[in-house]
KEZAKOL-70295 format. One record per residue (C-alpha): residue number from 1; residue in one letter; x, y, z. Coordinates in pm, 1 decimal, decimal comma, m for minus. Example, Ala and Ser with C-alpha at 12.3 -4.5 7.8 and 13.67 -1.06 7.14 Angstrom:
<rs>
- 1|A|1230,0|m450,0|780,0 $
- 2|S|1367,0|m106,0|714,0 $
</rs>
This chain:
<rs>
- 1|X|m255,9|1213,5|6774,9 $
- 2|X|105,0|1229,4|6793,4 $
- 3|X|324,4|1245,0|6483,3 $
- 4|X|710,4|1194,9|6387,1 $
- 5|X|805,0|1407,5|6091,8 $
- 6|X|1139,4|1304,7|5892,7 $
- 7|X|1334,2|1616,0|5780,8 $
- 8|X|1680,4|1720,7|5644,5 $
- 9|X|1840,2|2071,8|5578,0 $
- 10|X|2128,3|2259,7|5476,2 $
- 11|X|2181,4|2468,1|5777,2 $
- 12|X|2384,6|2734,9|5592,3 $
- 13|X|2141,3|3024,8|5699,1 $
- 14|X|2006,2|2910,5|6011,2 $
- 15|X|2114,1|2945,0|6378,4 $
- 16|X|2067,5|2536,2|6444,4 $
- 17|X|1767,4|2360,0|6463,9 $
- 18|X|1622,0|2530,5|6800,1 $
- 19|X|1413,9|2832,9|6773,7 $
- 20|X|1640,6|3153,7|6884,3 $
- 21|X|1493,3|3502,7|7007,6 $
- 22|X|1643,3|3692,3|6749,0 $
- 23|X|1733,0|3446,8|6476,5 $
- 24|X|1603,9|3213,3|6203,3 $
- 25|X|1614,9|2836,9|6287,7 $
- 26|X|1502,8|2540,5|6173,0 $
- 27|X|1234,7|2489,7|6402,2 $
- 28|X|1064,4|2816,2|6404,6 $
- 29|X|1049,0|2764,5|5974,3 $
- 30|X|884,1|2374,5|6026,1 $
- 31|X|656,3|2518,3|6294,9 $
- 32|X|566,8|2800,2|6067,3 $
- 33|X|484,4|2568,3|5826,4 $
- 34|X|267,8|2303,7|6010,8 $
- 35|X|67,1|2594,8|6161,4 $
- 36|X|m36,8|2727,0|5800,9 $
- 37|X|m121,9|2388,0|5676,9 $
- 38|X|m323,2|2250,3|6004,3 $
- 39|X|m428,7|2598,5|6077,4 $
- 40|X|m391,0|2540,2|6432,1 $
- 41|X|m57,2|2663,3|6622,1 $
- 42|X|168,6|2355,9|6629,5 $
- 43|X|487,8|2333,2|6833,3 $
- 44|X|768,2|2075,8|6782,4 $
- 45|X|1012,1|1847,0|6977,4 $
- 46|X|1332,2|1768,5|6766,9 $
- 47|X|1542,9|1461,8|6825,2 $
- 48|X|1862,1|1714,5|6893,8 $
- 49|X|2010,6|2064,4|6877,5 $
- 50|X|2200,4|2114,6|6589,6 $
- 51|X|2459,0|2447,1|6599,9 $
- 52|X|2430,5|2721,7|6345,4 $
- 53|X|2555,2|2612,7|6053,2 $
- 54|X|2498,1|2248,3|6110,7 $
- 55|X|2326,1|2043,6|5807,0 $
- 56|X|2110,4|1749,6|5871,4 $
- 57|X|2053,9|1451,6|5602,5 $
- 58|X|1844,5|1304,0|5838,9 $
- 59|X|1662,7|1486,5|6195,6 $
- 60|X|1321,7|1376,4|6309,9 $
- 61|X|1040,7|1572,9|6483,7 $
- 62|X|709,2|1466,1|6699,6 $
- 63|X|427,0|1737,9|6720,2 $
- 64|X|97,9|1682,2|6847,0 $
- 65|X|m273,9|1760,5|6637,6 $
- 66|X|m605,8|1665,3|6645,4 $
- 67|X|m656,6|1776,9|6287,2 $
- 68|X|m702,0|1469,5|6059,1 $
- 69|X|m478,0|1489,4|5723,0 $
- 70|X|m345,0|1251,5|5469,6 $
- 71|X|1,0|1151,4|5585,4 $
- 72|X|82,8|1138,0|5169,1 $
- 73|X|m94,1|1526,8|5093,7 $
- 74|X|125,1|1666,5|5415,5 $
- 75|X|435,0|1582,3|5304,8 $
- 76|X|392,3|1713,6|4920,2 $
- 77|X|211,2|2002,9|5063,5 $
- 78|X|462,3|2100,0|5350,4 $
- 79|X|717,4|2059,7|5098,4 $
- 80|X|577,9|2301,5|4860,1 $
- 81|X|547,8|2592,1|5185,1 $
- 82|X|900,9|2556,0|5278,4 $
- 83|X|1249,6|2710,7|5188,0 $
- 84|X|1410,0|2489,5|4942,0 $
- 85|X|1689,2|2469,6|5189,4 $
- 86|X|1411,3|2244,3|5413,0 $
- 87|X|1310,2|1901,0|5253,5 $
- 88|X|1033,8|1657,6|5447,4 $
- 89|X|1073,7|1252,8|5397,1 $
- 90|X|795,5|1155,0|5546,3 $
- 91|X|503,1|1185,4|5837,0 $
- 92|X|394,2|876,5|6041,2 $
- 93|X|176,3|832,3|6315,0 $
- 94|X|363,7|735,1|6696,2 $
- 95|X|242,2|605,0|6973,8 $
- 96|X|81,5|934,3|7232,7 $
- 97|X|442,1|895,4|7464,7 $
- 98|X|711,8|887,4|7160,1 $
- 99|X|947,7|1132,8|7224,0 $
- 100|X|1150,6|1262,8|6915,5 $
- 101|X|1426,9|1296,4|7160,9 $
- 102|X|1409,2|1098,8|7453,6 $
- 103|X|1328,3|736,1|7253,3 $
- 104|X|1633,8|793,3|7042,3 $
- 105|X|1880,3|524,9|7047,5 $
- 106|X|2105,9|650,1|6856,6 $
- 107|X|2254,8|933,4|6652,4 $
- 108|X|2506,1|956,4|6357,2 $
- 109|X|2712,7|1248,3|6268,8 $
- 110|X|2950,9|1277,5|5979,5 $
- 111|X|3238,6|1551,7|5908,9 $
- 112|X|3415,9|1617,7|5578,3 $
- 113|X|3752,1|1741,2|5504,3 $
- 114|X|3884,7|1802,6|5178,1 $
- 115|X|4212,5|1727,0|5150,9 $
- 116|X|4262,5|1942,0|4802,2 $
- 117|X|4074,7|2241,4|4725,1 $
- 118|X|3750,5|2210,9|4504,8 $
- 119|X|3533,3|2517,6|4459,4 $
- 120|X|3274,8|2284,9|4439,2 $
- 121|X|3273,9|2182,6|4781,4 $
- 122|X|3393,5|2509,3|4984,0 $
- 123|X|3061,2|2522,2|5143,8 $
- 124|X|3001,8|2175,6|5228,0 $
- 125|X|3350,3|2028,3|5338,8 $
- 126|X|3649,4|2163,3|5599,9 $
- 127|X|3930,8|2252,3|5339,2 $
- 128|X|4246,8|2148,5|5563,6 $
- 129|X|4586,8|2234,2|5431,9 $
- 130|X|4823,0|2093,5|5634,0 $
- 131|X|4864,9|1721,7|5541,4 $
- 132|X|4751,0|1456,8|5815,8 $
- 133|X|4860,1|1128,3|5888,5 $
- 134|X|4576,6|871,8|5830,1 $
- 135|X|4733,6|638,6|6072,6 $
- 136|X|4766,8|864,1|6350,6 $
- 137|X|4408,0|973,1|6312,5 $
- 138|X|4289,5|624,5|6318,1 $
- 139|X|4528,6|488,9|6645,4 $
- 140|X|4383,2|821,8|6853,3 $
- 141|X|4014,5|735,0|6739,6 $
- 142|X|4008,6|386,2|6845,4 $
- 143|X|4121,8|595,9|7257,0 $
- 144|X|3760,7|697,3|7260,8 $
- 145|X|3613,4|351,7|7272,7 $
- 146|X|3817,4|317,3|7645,7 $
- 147|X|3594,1|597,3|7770,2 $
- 148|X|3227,5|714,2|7864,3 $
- 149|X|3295,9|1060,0|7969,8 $
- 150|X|3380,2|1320,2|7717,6 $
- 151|X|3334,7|1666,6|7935,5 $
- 152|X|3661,3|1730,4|7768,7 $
- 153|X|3472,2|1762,3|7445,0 $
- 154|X|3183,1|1956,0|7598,2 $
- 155|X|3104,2|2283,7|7528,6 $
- 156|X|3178,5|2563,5|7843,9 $
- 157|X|2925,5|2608,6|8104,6 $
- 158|X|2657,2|2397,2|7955,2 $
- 159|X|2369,1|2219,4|8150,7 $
- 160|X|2343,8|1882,9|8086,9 $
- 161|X|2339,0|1661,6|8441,9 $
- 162|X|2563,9|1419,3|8279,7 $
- 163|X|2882,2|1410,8|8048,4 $
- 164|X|2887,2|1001,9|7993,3 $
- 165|X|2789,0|893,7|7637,7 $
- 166|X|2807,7|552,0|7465,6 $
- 167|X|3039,0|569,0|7152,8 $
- 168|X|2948,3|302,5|6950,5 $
- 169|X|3121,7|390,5|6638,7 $
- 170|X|3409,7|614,0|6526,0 $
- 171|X|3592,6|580,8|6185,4 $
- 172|X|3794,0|801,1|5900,5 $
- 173|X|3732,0|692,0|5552,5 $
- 174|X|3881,8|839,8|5249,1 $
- 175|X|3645,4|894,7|4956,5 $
- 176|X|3866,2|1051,4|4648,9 $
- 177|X|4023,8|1354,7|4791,1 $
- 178|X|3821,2|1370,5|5123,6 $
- 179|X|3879,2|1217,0|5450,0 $
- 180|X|3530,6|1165,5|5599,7 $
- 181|X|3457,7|1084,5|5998,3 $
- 182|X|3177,5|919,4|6092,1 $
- 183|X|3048,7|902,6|6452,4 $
- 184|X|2755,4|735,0|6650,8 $
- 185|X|2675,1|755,4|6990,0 $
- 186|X|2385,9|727,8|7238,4 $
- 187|X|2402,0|1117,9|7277,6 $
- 188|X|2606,8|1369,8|7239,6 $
- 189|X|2721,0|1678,4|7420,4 $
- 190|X|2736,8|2041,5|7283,7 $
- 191|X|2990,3|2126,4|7050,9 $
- 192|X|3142,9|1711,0|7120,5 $
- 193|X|3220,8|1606,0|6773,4 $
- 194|X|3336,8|1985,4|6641,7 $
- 195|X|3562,5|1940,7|6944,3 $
- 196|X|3674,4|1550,4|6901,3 $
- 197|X|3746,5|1658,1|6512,3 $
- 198|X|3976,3|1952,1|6628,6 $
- 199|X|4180,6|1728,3|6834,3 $
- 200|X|4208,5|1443,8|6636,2 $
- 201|X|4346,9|1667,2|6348,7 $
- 202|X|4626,6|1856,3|6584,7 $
- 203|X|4710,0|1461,0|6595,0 $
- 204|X|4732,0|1425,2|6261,8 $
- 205|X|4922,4|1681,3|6182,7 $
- 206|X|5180,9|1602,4|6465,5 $
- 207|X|5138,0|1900,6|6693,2 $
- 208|X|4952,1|1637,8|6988,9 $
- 209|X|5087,3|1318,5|7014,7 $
- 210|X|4885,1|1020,4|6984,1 $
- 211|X|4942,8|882,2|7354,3 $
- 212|X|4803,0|1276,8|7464,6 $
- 213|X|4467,5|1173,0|7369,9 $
- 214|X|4428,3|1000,4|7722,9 $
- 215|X|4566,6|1300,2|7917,4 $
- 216|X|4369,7|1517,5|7714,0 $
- 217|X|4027,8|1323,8|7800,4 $
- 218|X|4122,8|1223,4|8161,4 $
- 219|X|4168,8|1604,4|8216,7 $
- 220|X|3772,5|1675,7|8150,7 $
- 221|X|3869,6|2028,8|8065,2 $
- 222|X|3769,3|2170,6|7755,1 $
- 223|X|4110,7|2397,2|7695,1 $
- 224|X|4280,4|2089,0|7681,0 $
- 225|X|4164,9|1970,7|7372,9 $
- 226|X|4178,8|2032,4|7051,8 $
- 227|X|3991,5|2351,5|6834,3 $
- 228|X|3654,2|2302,1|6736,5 $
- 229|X|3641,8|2290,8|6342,0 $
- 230|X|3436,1|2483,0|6117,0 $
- 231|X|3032,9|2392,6|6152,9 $
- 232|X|2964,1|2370,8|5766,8 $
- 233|X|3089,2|2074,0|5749,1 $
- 234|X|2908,6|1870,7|6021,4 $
- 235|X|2608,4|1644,8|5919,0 $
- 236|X|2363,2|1462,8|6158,3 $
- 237|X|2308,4|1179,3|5911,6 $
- 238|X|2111,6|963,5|6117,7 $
- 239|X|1900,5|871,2|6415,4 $
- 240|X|1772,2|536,3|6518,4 $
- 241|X|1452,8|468,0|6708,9 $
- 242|X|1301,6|125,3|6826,9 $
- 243|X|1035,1|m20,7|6582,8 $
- 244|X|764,6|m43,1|6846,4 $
- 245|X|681,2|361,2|6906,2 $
- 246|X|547,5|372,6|6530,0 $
- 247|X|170,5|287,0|6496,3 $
</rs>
């Protein structure tokens, strides 16, 4: 049988979600997990890769056992093996050819700045002194809807075959004294939305002009864009799947 498993995290301590020779990730601490439960080795399949220091609020996972369990007893019982950093929502069975990854339709990401300092929030939001113009960030984020490929916003030397992706949502919100952008796109490449945050900001705070934004993409070079900001406060809030792969 083939399972999904629902997950979030505070990636604080861990090197991303993809197990690392000589690091802790996400992955190798689920895996760790399953294996001691269904006593069996059990490898996983995660809908992304996200960096060190990345937190998820939602990330699924498929993994593959013959071992019967109660879906209910897994989920209290995985919960009670795992760092409280590591949190399971749920475990339903898929269809044998779901793919965690591949079947995704979607994924949401959201980054928080803090526009004031709050000790409270140090570790979970980008504290950004300079002050940026809302309207500015908002005219350069409605560029990236006029384009598909963002190899601009792609991390150096990287593998992927392609660097199209569908952007089908890109906003800044203000919620009390942070500015919050949300993101959703088909895929995503490494380091995109770290990099797409940079350079929106070095808009905001008037050091790229607005109008740059389509030089800077039409370039498809990654030292024309912006820095990439800080990873603690990144958050891969969602993922989307069609109905029909859950049995």
């Amino acid at each position: 049988m083939r399972y999904f498993i629902e997950l979030s995290y505070n990636g604080s301590v861990y090197h991303g979600w993809q197990k690392q020779p000589n690091a802790i990730s996400v992955q190798e601490v689920l895996e760790k997990g399953l294996t001691t439960l269904l006593k069996e080795p059990i490898s996983t399949m995660g809908a992304g890769r996200t960096d060190a220091g990345v937190h998820a609020t939602q990330l699924y996972a498929h993994f593959n056992t013959e071992v019967q369990f109660d879906l209910d007893t897994i989920t209290y019982k995985l919960n009670a093996l795992l760092p409280k950093d590591v949190a399971i929502s749920s475990v339903f069975k898929v269809k044998e050819d779901a793919h965690a990854r591949f079947d995704a339709l979607s994924r949401t990401y959201l980054y928080r700045i803090a526009l004031s300092k709050n000790p409270f929030t140090h570790e979970q939001a980008y504290y950004l002194k300079p002050k940026l113009d809302i309207e500015k960030l908002k005219a350069a984020t409605k560029i990236l809807f006029e384009y598909k490929d963002f190899q601009c916003f792609s991390k150096s030397n990287t593998d992927v075959k392609t660097y199209y992706c569908d952007i089908m949502k890109a906003e800044w919100i203000l919620v009390e004294d942070e500015l919050r952008f949300t993101i959703k796109a088909d895929r995503f490449l490494r380091n995109m939305v770290r990099a797409i945050v940079g350079t929106l900001i070095n808009i905001g705070i008037g050091k790229v002009e607005v109008e740059e934004l389509h030089t800077i993409i039409q370039s498809k070079n990654r030292s024309e864009a912006g820095f990439s900001v800080p990873a603690h406060a990144l958050y891969l809030t969602e993922v989307a799947y069609p109905k029909t792969i859950v049995l």
